[in-house]
C-alpha positions as CSV (number, residue, x, y, z in Angstrom):
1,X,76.4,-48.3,153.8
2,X,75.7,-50.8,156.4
3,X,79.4,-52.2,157.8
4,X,81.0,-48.7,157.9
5,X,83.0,-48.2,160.9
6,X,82.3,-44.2,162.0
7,X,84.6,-42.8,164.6
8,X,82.2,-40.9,166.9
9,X,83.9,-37.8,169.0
10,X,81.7,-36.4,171.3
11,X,82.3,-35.0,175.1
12,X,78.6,-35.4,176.3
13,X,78.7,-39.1,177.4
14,X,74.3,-39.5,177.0
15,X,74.5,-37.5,173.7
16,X,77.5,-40.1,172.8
17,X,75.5,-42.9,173.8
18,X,72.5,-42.1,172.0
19,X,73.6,-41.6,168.5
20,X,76.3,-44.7,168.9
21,X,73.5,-46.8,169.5
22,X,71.2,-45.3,166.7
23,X,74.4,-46.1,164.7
24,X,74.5,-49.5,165.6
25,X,70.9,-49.9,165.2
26,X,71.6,-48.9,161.5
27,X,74.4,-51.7,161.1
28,X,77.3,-48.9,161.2
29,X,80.4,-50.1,163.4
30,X,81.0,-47.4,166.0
31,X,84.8,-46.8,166.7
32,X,84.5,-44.7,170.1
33,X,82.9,-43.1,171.2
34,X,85.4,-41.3,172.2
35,X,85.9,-37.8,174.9
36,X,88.5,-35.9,173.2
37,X,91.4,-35.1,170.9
38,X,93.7,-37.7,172.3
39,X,91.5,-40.7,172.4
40,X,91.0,-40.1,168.9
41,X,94.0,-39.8,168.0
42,X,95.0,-42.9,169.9
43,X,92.0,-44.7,168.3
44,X,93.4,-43.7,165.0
45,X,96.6,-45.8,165.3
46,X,94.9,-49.0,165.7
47,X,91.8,-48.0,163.3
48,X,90.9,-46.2,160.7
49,X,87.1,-44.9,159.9
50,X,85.3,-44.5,157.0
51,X,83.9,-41.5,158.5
52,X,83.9,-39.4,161.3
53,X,81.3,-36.6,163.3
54,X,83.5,-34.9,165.6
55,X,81.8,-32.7,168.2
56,X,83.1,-28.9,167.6
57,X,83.6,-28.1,171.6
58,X,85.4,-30.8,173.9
59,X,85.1,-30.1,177.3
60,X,86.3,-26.4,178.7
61,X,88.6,-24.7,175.8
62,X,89.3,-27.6,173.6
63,X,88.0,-28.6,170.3
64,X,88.4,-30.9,167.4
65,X,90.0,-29.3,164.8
66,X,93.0,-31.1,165.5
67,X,91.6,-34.3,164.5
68,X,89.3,-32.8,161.6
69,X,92.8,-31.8,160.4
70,X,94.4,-34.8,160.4
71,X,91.2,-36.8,159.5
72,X,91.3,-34.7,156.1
73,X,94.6,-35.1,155.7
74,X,94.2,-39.0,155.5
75,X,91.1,-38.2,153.2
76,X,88.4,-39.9,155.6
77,X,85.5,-38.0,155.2
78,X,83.7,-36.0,158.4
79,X,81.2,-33.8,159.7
80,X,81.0,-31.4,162.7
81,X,77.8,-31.7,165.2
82,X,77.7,-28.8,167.9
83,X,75.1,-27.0,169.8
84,X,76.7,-23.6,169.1
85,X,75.6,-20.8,166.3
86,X,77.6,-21.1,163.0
87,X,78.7,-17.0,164.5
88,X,80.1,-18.9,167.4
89,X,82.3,-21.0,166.2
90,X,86.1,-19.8,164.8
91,X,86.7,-22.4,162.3
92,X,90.1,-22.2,160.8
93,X,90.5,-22.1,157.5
94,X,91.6,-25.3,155.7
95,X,88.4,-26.4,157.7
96,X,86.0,-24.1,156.4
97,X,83.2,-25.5,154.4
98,X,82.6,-29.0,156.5
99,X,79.0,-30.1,156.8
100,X,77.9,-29.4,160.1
101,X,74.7,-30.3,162.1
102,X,73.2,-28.7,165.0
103,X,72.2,-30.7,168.2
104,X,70.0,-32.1,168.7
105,X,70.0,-33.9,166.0
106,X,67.4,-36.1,164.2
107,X,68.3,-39.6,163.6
108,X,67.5,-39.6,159.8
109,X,69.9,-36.4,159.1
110,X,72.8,-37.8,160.8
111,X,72.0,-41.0,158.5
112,X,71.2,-38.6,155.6
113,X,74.5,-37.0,156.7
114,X,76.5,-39.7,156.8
115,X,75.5,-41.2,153.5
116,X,76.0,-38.1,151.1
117,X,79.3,-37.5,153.0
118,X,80.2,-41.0,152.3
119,X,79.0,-40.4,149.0
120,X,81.3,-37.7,147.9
């Protein structure tokens, strides 16, 4: 899977950080990260991903279902990572069902993640 270019959404700049750099260490291309809906929808004009992990929550009352949307809609697979409960979290519909991982989260299931997601 090495090569892979994974567009990384994710608010918390040393979270962020931490699992590009895990990425890299993998030999996955990190696209990002980016902070929010925008950049990643700007980053999607000039790239497209093989994969995606989109933080749920982006800052105060945002989040990225947005680009989940329009990620599926292009068919690039992607999974949610969030530090809230599954109760939490009101996804909508044509959403429901996406892999998601809880933070923190363990190197080896974000790279167990990533592979069965790119898998499918």
């Amino acid at each position: 899977m090495q090569g892979k270019r994974i567009l990384l959404v994710e608010d918390d700049t040393l979270i962020a950080m931490d699992i590009a750099m895990s990425l890299q260490d993998q030999g996955y291309t990190v696209s990002g990260p980016v902070r929010n809906e925008a950049e990643a929808f700007d980053l999607l004009t000039r790239e497209t991903p093989d994969i995606a992990i989109l933080d749920v929550h982006l800052g105060r009352d945002t989040d990225s279902f947005g680009i989940a949307k329009e990620l599926r809609h292009r068919n690039i697979p992607l999974f949610f990572l969030t530090g809230y409960s599954e109760a939490t979290i009101d996804v909508p519909d044509t959403l429901v069902g996406t892999t998601r991982l809880g933070k923190p989260v363990a190197t080896k299931h974000l790279l167990r993640t990533i592979e069965a997601e790119l898998a499918d």
